[in-house]
N, CA, C and O atoms as CSV, one atom per row, in Angstrom:
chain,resi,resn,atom,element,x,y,z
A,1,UNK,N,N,-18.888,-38.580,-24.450
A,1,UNK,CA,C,-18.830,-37.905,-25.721
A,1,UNK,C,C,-19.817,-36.727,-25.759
A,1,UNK,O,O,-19.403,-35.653,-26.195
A,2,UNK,N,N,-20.824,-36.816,-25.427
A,2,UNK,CA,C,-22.210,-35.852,-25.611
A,2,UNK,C,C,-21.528,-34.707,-24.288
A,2,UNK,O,O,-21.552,-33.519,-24.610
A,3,UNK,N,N,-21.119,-34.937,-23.291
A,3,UNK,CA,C,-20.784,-33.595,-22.649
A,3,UNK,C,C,-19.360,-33.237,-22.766
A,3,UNK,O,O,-19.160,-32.198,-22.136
A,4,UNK,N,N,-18.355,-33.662,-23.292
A,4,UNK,CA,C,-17.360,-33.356,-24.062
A,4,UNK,C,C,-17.673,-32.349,-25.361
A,4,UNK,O,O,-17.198,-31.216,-25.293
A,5,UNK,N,N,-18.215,-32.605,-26.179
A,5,UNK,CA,C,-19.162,-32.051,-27.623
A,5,UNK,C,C,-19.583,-30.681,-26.647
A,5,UNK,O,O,-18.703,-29.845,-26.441
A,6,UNK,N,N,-20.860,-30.501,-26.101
A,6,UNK,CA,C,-21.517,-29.799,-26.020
A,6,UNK,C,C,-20.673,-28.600,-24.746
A,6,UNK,O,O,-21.002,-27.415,-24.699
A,7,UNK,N,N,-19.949,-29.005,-24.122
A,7,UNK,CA,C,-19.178,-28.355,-23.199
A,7,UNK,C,C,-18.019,-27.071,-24.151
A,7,UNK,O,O,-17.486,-26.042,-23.738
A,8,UNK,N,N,-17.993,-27.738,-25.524
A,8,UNK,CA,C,-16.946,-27.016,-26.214
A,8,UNK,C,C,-17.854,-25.891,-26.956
A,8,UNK,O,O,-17.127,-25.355,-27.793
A,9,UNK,N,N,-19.204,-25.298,-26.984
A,9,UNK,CA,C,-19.437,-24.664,-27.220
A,9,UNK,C,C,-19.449,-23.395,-26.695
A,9,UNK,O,O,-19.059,-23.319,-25.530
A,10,UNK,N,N,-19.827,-22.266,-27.293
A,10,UNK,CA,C,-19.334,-21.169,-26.787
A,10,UNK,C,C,-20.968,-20.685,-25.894
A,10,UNK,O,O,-22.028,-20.540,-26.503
A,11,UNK,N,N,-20.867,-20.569,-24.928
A,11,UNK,CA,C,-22.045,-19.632,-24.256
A,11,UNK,C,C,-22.619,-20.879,-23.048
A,11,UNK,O,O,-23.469,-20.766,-22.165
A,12,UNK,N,N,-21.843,-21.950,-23.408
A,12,UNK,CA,C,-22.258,-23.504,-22.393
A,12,UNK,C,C,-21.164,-23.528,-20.696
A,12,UNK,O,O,-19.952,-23.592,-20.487
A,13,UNK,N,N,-22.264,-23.448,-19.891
A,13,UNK,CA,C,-22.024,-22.850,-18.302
A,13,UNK,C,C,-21.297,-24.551,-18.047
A,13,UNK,O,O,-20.091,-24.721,-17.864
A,14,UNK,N,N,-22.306,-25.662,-18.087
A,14,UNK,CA,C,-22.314,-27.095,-17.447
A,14,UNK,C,C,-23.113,-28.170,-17.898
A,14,UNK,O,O,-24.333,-28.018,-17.839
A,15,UNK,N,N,-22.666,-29.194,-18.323
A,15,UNK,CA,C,-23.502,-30.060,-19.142
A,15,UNK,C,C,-23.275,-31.493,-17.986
A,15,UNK,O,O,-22.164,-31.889,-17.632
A,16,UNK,N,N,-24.297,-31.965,-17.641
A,16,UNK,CA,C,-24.582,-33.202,-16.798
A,16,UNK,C,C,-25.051,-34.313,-17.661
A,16,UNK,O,O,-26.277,-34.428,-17.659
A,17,UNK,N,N,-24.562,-34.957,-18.222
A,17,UNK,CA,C,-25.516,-36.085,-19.259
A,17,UNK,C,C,-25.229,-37.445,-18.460
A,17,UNK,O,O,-24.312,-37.657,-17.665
A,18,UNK,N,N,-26.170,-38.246,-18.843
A,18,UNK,CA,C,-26.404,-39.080,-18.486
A,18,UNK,C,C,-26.941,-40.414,-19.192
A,18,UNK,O,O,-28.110,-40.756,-19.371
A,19,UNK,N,N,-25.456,-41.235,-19.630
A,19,UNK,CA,C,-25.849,-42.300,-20.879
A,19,UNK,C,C,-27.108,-43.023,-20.505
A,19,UNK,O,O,-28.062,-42.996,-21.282
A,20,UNK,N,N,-27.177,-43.710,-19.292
A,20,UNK,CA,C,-27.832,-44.968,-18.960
A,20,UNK,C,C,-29.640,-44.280,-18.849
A,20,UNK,O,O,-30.585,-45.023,-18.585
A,21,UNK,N,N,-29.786,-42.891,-19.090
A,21,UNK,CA,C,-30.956,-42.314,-19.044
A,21,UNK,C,C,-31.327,-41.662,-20.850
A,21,UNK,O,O,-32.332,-41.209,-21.396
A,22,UNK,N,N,-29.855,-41.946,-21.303
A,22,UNK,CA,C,-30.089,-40.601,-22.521
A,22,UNK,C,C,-30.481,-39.479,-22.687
A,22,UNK,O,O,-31.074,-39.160,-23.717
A,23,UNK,N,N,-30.186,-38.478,-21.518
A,23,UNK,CA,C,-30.085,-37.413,-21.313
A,23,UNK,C,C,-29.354,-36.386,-20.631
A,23,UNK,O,O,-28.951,-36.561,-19.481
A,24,UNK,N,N,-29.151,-35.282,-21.293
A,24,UNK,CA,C,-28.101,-34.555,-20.582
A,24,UNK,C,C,-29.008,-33.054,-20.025
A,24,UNK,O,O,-30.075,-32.640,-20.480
A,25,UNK,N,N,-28.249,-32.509,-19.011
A,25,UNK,CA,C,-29.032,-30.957,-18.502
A,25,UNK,C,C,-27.894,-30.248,-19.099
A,25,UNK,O,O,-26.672,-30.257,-18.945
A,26,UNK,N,N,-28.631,-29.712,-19.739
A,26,UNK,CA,C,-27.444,-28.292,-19.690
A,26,UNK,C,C,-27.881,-27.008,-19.642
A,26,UNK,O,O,-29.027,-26.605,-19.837
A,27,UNK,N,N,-26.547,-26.158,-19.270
A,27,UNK,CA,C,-27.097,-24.760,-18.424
A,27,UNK,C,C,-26.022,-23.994,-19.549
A,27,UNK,O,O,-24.828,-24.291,-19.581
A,28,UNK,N,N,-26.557,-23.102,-20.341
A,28,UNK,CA,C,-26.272,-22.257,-20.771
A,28,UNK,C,C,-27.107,-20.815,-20.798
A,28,UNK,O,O,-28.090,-20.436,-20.161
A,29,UNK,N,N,-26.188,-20.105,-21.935
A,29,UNK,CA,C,-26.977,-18.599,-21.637
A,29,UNK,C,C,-27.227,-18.050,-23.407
A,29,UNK,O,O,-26.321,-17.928,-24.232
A,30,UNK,N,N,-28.561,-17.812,-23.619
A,30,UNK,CA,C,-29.144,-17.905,-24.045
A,30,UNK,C,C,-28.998,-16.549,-25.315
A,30,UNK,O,O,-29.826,-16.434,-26.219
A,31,UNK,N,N,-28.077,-15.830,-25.188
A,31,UNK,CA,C,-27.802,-14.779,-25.839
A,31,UNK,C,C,-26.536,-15.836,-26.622
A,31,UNK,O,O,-25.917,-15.463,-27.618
A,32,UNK,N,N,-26.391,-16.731,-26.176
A,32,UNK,CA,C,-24.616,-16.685,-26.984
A,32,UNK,C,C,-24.459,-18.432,-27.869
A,32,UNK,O,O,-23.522,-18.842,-28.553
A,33,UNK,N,N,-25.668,-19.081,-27.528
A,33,UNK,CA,C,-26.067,-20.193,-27.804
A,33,UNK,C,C,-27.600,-20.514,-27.503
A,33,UNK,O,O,-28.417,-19.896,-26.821
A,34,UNK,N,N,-27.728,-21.847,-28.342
A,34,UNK,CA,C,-29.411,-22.011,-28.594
A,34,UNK,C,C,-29.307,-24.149,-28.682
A,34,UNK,O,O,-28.447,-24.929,-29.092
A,35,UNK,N,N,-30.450,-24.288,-28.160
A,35,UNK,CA,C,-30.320,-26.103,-28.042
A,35,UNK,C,C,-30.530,-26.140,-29.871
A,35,UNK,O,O,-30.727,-27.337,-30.079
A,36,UNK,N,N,-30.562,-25.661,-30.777
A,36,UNK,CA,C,-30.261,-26.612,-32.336
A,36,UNK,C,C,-29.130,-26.532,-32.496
A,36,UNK,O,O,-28.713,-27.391,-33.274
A,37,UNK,N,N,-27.901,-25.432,-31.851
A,37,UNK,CA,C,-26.699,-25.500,-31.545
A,37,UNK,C,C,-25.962,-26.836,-31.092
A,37,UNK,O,O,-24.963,-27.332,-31.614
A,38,UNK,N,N,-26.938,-27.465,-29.616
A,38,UNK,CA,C,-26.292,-28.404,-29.111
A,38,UNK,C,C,-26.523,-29.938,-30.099
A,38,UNK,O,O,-25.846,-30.966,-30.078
A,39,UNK,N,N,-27.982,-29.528,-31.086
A,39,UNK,CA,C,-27.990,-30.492,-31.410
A,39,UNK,C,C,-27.458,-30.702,-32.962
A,39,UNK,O,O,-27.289,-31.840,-33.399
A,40,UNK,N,N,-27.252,-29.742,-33.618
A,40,UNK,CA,C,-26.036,-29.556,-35.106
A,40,UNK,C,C,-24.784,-30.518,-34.304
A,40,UNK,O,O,-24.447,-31.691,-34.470
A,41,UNK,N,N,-24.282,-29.443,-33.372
A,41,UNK,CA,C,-22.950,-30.511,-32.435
A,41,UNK,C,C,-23.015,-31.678,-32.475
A,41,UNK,O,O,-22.179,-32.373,-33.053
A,42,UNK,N,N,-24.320,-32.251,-31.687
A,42,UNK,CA,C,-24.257,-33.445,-31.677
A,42,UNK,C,C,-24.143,-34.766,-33.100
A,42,UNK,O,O,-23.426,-35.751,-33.278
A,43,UNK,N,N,-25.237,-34.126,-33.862
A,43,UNK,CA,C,-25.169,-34.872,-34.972
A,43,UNK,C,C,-24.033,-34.511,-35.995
A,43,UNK,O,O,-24.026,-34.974,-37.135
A,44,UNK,N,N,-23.207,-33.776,-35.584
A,44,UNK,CA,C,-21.669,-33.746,-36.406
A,44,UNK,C,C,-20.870,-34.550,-36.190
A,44,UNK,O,O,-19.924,-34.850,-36.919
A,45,UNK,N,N,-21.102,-34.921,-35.337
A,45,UNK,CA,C,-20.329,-36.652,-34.309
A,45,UNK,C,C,-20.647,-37.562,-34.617
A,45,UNK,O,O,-20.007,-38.581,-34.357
A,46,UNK,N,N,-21.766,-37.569,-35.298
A,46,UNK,CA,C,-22.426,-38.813,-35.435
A,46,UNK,C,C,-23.416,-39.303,-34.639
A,46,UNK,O,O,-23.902,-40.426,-34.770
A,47,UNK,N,N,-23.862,-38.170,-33.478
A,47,UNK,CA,C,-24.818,-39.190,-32.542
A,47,UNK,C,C,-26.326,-38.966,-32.939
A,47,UNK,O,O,-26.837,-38.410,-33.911
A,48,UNK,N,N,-26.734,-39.459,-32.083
A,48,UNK,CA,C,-28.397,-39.751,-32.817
A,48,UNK,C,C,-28.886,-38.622,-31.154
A,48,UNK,O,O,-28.373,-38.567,-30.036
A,49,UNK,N,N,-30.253,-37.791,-31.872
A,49,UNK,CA,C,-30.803,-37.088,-30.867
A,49,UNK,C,C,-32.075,-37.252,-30.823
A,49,UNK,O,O,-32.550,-36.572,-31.733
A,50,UNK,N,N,-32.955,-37.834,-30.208
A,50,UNK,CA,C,-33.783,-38.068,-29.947
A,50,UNK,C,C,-35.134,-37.470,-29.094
A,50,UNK,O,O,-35.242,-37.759,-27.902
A,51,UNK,N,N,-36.058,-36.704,-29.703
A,51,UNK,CA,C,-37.005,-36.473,-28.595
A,51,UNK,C,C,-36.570,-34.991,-28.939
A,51,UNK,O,O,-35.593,-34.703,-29.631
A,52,UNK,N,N,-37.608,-33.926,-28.241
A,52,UNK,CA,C,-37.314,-32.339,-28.272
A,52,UNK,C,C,-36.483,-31.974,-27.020
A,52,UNK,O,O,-36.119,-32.889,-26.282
A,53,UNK,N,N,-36.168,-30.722,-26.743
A,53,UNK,CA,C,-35.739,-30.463,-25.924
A,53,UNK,C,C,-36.424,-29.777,-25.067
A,53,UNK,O,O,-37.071,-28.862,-25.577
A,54,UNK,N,N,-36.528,-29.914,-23.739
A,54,UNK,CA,C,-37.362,-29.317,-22.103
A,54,UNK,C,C,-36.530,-28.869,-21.826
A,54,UNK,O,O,-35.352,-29.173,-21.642
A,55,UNK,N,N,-37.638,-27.344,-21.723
A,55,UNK,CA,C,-36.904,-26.344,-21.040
A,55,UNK,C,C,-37.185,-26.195,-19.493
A,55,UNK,O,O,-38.272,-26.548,-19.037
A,56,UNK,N,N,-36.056,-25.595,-18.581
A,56,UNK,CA,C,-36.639,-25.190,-17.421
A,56,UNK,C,C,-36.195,-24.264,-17.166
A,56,UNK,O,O,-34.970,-24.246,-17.287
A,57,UNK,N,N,-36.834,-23.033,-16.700
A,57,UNK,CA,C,-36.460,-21.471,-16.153
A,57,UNK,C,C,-36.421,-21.171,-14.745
A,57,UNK,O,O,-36.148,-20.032,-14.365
């Protein structure tokens, strides 16, 4: 569900999530989307988001 959701946004390259860890990577681009993006998405579903988001460059 969480990389289904977040894959349908616009500016999202590849989303790797991972239930049994509760976390997903994702690679987007940064002009066309923003992670409160991924996480509005998420909690429109109903899911629970937990923790901030880490960045890596």
């Amino acid at each position: 569900m969480v990389r289904i959701t977040i894959s349908q946004i616009k500016g999202v390259k590849s989303v790797d999530a991972n239930p049994v860890a509760q976390n997903a990577t994702i690679v987007y681009d940064d002009t066309k989307t923003s992670p409160q993006a991924f996480i509005e998405a998420l909690q429109r579903e109903r899911l629970q988001v937990l923790g901030e988001p880490k960045f890596i460059k």
